[in-house]
PDBQT receptor file of N, H, CA, C and O in Angstrom, charges set to zero:
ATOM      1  N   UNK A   1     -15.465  -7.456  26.703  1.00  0.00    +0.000 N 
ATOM      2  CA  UNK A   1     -15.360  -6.097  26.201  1.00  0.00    +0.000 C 
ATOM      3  C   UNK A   1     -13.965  -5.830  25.639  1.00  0.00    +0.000 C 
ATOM      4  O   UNK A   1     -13.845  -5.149  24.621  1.00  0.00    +0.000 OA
ATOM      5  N   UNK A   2     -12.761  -6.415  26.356  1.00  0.00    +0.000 N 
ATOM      6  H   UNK A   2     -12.859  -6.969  27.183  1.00  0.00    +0.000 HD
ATOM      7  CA  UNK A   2     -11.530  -6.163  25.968  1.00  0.00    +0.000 C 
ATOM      8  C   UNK A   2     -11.000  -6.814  25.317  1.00  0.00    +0.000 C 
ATOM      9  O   UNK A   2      -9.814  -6.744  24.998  1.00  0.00    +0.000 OA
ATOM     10  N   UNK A   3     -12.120  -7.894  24.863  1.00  0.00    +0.000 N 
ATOM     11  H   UNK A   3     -13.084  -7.951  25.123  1.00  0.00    +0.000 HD
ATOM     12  CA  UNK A   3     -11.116  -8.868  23.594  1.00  0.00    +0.000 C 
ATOM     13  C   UNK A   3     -12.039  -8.401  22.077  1.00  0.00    +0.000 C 
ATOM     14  O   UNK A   3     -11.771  -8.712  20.916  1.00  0.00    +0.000 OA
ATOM     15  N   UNK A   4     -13.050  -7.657  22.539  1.00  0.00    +0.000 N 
ATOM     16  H   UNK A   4     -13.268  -7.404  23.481  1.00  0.00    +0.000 HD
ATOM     17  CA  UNK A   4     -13.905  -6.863  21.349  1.00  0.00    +0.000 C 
ATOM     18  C   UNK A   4     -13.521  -6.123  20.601  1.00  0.00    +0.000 C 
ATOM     19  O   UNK A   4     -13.365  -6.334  19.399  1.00  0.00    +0.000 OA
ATOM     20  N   UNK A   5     -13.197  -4.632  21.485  1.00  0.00    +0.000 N 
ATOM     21  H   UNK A   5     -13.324  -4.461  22.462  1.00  0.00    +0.000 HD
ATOM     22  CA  UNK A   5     -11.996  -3.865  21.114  1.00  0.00    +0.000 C 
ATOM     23  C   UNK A   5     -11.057  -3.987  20.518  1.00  0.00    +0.000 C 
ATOM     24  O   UNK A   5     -10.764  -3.178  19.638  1.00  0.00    +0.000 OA
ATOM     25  N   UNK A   6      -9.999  -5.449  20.931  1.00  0.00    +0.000 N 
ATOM     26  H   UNK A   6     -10.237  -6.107  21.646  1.00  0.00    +0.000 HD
ATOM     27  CA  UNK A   6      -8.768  -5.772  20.723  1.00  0.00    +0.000 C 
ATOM     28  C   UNK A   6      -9.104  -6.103  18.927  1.00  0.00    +0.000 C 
ATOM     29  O   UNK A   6      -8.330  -5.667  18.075  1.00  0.00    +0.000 OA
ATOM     30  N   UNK A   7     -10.151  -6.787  18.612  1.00  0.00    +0.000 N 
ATOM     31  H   UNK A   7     -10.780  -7.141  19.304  1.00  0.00    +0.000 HD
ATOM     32  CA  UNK A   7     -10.876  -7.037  17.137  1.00  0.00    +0.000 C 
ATOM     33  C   UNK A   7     -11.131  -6.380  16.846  1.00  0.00    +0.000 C 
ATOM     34  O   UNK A   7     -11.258  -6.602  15.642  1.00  0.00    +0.000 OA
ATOM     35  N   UNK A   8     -11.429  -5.321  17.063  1.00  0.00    +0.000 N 
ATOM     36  H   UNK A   8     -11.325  -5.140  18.042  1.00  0.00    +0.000 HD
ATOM     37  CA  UNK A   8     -11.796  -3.949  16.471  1.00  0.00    +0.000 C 
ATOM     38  C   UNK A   8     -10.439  -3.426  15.849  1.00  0.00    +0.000 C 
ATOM     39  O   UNK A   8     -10.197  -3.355  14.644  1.00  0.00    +0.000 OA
ATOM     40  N   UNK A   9      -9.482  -3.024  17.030  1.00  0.00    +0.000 N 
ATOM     41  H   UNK A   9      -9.678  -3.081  18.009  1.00  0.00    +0.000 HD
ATOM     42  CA  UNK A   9      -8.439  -2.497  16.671  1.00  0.00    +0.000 C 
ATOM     43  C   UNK A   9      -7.458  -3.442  15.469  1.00  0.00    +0.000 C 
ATOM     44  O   UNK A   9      -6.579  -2.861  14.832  1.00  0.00    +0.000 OA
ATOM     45  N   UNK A  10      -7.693  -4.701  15.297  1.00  0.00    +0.000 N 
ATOM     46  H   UNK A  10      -8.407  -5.172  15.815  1.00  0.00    +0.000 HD
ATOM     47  CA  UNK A  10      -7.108  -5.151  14.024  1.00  0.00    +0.000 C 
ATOM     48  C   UNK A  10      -7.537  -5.408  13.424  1.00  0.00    +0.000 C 
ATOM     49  O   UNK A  10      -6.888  -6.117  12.655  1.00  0.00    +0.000 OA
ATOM     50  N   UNK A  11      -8.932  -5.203  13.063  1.00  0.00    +0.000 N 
ATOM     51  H   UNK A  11      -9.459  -4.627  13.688  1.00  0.00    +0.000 HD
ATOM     52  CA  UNK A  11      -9.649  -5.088  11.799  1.00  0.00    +0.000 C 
ATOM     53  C   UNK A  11      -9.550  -3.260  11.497  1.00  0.00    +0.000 C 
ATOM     54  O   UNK A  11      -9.552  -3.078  10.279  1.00  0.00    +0.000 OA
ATOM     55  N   UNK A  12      -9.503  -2.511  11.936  1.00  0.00    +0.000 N 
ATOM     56  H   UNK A  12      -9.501  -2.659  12.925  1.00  0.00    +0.000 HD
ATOM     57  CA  UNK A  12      -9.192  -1.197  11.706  1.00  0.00    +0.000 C 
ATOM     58  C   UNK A  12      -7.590  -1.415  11.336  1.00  0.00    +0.000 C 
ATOM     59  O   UNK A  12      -7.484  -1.020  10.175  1.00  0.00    +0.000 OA
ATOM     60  N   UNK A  13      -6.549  -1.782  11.717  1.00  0.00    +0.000 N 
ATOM     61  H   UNK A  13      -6.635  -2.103  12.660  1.00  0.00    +0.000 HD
ATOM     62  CA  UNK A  13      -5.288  -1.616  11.214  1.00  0.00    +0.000 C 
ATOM     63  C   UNK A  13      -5.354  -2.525  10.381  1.00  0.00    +0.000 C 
ATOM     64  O   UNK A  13      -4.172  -2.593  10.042  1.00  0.00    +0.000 OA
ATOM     65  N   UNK A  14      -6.166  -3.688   9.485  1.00  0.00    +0.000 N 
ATOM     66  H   UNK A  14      -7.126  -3.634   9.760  1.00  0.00    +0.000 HD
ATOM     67  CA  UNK A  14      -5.799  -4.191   8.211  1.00  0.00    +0.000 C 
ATOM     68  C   UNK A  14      -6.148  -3.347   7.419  1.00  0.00    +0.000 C 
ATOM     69  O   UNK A  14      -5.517  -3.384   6.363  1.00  0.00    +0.000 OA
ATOM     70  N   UNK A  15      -6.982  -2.514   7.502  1.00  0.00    +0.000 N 
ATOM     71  H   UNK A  15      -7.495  -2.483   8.360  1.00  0.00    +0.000 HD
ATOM     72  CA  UNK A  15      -7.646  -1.516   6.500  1.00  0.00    +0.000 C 
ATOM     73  C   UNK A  15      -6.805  -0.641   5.867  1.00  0.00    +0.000 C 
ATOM     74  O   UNK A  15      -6.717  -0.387   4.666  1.00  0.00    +0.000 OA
ATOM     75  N   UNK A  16      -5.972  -0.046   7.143  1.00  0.00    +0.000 N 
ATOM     76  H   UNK A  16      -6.044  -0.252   8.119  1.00  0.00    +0.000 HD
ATOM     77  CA  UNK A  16      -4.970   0.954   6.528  1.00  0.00    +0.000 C 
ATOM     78  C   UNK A  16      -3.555   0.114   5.718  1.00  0.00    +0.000 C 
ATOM     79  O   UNK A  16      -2.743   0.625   4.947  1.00  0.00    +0.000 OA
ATOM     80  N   UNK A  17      -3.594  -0.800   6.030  1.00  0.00    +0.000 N 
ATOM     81  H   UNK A  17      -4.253  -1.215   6.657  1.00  0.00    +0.000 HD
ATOM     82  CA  UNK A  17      -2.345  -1.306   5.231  1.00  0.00    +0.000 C 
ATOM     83  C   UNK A  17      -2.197  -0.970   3.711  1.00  0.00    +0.000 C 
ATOM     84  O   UNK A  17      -1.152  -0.514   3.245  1.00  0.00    +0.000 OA
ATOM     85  N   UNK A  18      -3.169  -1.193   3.070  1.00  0.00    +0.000 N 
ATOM     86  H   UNK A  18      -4.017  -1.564   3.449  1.00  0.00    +0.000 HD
ATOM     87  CA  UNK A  18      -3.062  -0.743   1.548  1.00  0.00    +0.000 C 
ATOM     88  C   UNK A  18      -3.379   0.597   1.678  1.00  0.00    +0.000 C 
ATOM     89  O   UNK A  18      -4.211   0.881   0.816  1.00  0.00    +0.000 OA
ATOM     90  N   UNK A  19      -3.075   1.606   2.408  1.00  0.00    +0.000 N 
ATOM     91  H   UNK A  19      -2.399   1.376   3.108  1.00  0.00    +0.000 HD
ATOM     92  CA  UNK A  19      -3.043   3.205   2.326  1.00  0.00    +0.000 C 
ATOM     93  C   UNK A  19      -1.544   3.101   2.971  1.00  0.00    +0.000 C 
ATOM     94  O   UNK A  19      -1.199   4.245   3.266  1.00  0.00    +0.000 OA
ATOM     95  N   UNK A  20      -0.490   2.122   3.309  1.00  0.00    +0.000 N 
ATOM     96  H   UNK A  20      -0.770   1.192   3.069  1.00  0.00    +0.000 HD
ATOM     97  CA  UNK A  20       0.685   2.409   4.424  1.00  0.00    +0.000 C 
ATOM     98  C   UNK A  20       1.545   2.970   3.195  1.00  0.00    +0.000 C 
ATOM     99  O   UNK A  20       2.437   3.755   3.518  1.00  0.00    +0.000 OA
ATOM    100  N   UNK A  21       1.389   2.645   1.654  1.00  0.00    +0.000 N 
ATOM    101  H   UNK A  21       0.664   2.008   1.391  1.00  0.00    +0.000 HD
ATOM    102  CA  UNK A  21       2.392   2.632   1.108  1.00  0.00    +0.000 C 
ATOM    103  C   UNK A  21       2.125   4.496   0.236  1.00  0.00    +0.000 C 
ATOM    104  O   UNK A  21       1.232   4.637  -0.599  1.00  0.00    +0.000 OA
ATOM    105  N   UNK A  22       3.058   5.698   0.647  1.00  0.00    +0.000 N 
ATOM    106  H   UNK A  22       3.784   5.583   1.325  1.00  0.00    +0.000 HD
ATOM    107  CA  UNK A  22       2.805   6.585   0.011  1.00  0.00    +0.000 C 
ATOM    108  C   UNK A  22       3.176   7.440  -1.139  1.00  0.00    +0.000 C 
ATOM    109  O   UNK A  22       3.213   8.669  -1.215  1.00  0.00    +0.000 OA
ATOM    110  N   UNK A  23       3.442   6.530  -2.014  1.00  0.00    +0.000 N 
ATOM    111  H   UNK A  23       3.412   5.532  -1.952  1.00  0.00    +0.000 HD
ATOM    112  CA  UNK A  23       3.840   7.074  -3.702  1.00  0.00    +0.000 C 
ATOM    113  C   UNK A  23       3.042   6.912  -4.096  1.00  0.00    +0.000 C 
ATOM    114  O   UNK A  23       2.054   6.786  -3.372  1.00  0.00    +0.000 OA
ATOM    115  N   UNK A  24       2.882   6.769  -5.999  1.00  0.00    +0.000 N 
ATOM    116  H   UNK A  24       3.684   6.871  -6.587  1.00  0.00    +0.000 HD
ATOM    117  CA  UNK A  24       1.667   6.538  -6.514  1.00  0.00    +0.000 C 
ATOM    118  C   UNK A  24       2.522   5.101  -7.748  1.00  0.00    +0.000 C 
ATOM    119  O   UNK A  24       2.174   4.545  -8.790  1.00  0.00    +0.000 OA
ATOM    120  N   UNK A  25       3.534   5.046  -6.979  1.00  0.00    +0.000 N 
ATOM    121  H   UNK A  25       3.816   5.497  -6.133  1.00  0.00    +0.000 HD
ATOM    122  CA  UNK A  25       4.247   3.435  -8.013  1.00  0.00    +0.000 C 
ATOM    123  C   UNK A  25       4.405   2.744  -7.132  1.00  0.00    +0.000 C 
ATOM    124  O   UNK A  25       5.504   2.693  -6.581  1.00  0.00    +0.000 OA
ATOM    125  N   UNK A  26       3.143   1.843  -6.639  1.00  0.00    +0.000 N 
ATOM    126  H   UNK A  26       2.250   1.885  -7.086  1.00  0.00    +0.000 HD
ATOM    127  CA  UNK A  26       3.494   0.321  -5.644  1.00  0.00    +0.000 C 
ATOM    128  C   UNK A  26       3.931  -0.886  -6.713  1.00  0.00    +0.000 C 
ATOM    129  O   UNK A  26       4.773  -1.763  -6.517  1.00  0.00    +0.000 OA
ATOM    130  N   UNK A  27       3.215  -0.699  -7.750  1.00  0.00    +0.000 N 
ATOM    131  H   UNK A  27       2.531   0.013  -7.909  1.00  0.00    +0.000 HD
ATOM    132  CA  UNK A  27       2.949  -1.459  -8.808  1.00  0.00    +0.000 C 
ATOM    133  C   UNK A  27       2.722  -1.147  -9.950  1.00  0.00    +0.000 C 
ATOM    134  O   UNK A  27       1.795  -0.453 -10.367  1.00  0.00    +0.000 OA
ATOM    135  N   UNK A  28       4.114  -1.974 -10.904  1.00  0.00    +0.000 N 
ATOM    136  H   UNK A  28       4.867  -2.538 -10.565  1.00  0.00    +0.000 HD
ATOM    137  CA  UNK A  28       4.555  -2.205 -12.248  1.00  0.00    +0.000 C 
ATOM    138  C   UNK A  28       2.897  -1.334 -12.792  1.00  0.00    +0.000 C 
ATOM    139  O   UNK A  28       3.115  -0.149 -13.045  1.00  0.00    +0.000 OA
ATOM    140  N   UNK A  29       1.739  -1.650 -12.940  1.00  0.00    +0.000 N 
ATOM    141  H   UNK A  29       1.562  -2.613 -12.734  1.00  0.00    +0.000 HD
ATOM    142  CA  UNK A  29       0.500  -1.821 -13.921  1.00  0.00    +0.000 C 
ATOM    143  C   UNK A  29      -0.094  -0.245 -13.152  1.00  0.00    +0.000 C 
ATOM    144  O   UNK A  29      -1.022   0.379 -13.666  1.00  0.00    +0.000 OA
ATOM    145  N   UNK A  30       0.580   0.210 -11.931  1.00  0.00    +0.000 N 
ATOM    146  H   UNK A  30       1.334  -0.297 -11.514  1.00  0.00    +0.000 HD
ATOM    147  CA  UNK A  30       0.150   1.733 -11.334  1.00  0.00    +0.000 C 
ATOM    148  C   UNK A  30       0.007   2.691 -12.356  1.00  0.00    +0.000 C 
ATOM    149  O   UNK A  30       0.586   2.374 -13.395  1.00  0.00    +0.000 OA
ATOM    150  N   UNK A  31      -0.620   3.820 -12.376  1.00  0.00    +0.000 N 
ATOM    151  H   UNK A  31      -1.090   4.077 -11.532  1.00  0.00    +0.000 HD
ATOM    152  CA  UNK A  31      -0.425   4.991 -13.102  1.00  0.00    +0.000 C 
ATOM    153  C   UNK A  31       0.497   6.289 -12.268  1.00  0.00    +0.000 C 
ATOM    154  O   UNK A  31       0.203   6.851 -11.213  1.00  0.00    +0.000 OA
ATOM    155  N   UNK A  32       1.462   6.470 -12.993  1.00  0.00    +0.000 N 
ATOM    156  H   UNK A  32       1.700   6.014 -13.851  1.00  0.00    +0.000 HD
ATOM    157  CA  UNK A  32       2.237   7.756 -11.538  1.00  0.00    +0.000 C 
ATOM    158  C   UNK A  32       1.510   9.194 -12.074  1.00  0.00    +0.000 C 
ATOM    159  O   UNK A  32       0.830   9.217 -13.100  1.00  0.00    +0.000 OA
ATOM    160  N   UNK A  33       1.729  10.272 -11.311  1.00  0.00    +0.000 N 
ATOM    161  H   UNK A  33       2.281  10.253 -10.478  1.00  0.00    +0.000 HD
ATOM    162  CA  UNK A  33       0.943  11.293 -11.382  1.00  0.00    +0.000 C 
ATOM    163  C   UNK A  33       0.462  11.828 -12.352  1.00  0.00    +0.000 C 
ATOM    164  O   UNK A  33      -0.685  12.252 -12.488  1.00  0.00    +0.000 OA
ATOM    165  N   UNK A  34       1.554  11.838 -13.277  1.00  0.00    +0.000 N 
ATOM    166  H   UNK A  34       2.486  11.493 -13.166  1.00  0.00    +0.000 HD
ATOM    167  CA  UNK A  34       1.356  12.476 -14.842  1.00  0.00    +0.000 C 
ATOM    168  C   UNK A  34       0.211  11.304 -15.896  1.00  0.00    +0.000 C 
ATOM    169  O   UNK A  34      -0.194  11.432 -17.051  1.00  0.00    +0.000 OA
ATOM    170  N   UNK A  35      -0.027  10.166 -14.825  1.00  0.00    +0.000 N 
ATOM    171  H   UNK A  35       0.302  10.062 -13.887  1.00  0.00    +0.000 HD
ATOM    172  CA  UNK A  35      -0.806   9.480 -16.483  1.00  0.00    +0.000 C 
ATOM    173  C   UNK A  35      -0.261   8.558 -16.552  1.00  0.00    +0.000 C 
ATOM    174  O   UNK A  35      -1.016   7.628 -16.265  1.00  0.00    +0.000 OA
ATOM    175  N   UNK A  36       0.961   8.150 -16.849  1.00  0.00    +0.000 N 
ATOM    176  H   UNK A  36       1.574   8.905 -17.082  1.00  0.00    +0.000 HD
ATOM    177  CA  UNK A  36       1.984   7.474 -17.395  1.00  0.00    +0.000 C 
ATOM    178  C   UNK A  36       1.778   6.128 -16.745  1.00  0.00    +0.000 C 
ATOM    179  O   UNK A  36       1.230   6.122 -15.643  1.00  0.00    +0.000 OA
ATOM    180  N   UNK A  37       2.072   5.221 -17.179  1.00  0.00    +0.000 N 
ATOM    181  H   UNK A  37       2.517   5.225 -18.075  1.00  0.00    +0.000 HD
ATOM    182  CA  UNK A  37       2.153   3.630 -16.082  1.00  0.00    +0.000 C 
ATOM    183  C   UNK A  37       3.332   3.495 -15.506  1.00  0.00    +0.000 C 
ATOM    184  O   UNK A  37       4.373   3.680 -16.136  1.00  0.00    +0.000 OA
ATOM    185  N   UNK A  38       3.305   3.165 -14.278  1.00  0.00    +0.000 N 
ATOM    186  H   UNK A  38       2.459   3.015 -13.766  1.00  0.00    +0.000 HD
ATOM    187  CA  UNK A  38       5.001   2.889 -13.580  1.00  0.00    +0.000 C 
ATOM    188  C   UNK A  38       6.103   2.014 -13.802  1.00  0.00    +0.000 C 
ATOM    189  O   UNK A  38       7.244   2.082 -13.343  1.00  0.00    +0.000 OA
ATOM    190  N   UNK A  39       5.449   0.951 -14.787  1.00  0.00    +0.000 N 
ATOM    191  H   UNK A  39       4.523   0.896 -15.159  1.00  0.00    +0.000 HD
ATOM    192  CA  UNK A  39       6.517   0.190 -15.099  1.00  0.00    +0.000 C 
ATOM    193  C   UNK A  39       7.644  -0.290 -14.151  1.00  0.00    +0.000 C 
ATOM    194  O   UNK A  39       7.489  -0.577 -12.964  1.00  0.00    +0.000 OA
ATOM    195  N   UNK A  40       8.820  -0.333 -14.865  1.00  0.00    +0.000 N 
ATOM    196  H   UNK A  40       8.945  -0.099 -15.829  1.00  0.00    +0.000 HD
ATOM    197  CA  UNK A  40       9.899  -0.480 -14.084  1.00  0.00    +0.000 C 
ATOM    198  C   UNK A  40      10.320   0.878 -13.002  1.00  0.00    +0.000 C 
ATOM    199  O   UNK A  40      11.440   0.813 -12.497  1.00  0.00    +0.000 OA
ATOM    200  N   UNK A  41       9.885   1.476 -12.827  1.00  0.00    +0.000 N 
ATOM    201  H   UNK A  41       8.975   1.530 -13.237  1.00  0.00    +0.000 HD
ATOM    202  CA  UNK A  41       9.703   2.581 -11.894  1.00  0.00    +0.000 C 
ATOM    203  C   UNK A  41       9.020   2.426  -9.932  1.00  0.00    +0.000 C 
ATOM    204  O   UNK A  41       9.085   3.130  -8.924  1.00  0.00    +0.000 OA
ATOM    205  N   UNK A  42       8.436   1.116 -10.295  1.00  0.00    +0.000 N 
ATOM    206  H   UNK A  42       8.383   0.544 -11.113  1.00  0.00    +0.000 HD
ATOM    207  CA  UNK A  42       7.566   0.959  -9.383  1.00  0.00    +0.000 C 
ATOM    208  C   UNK A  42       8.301   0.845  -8.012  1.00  0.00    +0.000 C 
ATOM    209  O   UNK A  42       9.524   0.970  -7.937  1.00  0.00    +0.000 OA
ATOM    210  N   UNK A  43       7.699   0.661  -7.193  1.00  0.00    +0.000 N 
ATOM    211  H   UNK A  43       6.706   0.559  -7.255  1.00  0.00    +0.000 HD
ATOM    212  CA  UNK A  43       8.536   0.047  -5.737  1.00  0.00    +0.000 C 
ATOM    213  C   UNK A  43       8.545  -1.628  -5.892  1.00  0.00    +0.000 C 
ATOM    214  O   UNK A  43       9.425  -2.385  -5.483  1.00  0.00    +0.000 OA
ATOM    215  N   UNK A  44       7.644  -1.889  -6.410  1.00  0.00    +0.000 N 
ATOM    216  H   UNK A  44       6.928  -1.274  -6.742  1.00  0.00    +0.000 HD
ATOM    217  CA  UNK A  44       8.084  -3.881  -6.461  1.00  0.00    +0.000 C 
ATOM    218  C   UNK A  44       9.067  -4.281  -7.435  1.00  0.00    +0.000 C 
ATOM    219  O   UNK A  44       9.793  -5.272  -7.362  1.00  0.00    +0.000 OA
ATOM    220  N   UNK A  45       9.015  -3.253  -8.533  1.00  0.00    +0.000 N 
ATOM    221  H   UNK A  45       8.425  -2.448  -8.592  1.00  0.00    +0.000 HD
ATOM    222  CA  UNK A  45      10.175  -3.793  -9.157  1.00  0.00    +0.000 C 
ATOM    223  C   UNK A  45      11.603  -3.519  -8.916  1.00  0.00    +0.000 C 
ATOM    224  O   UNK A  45      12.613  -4.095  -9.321  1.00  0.00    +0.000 OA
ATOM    225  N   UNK A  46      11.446  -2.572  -8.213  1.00  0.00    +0.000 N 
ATOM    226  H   UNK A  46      10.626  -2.104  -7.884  1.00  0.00    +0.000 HD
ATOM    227  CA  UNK A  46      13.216  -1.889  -7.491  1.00  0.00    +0.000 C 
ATOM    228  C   UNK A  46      13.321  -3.049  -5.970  1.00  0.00    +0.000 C 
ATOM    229  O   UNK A  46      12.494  -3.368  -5.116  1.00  0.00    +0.000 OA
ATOM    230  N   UNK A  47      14.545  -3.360  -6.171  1.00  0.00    +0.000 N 
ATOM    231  H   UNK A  47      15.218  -3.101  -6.865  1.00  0.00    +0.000 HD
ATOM    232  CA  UNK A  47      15.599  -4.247  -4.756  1.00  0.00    +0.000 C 
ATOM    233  C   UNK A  47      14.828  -3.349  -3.548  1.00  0.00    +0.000 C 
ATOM    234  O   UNK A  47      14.785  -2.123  -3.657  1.00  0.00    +0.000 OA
ATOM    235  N   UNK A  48      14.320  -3.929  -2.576  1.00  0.00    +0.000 N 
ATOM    236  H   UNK A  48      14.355  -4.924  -2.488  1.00  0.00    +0.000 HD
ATOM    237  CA  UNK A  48      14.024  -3.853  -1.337  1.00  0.00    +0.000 C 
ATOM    238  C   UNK A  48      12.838  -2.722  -1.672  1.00  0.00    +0.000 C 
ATOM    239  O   UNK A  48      12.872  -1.742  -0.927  1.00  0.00    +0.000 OA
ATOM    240  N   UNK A  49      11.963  -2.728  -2.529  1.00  0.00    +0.000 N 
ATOM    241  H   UNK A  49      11.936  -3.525  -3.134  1.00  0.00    +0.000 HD
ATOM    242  CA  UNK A  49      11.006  -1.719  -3.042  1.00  0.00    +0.000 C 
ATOM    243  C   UNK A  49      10.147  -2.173  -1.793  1.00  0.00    +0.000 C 
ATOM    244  O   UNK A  49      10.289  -3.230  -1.177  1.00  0.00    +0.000 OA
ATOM    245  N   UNK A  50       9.043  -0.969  -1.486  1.00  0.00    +0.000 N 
ATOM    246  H   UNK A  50       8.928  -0.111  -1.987  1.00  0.00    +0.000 HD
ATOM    247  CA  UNK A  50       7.834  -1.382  -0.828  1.00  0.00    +0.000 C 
ATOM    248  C   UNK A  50       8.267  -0.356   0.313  1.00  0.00    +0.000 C 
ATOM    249  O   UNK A  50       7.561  -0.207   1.310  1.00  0.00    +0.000 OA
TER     250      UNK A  50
């Protein structure tokens, strides 16, 4: 039962990982709010982005 759970609980926390990040520029090819693509704006392309 407690090693079920324990699989449960990290298949539920891989899920949220691609929701951990909260801007709308993770990535260069993103669109940011207005429309626009993020380009060099993004968090991967900025030093210690993410």
């Amino acid at each position: 039962m407690k090693k079920g759970l324990a699989i449960l609980f990290v298949l539920l926390s891989l899920g949220s990982v691609a929701q951990a990040y909260a801007g709308n520029c993770q990535s260069p090819d993103d669109r940011a709010a207005d429309g626009s693509r993020c380009g060099g704006r993004s968090a991967d392309s900025r030093p210690g982005g993410k």
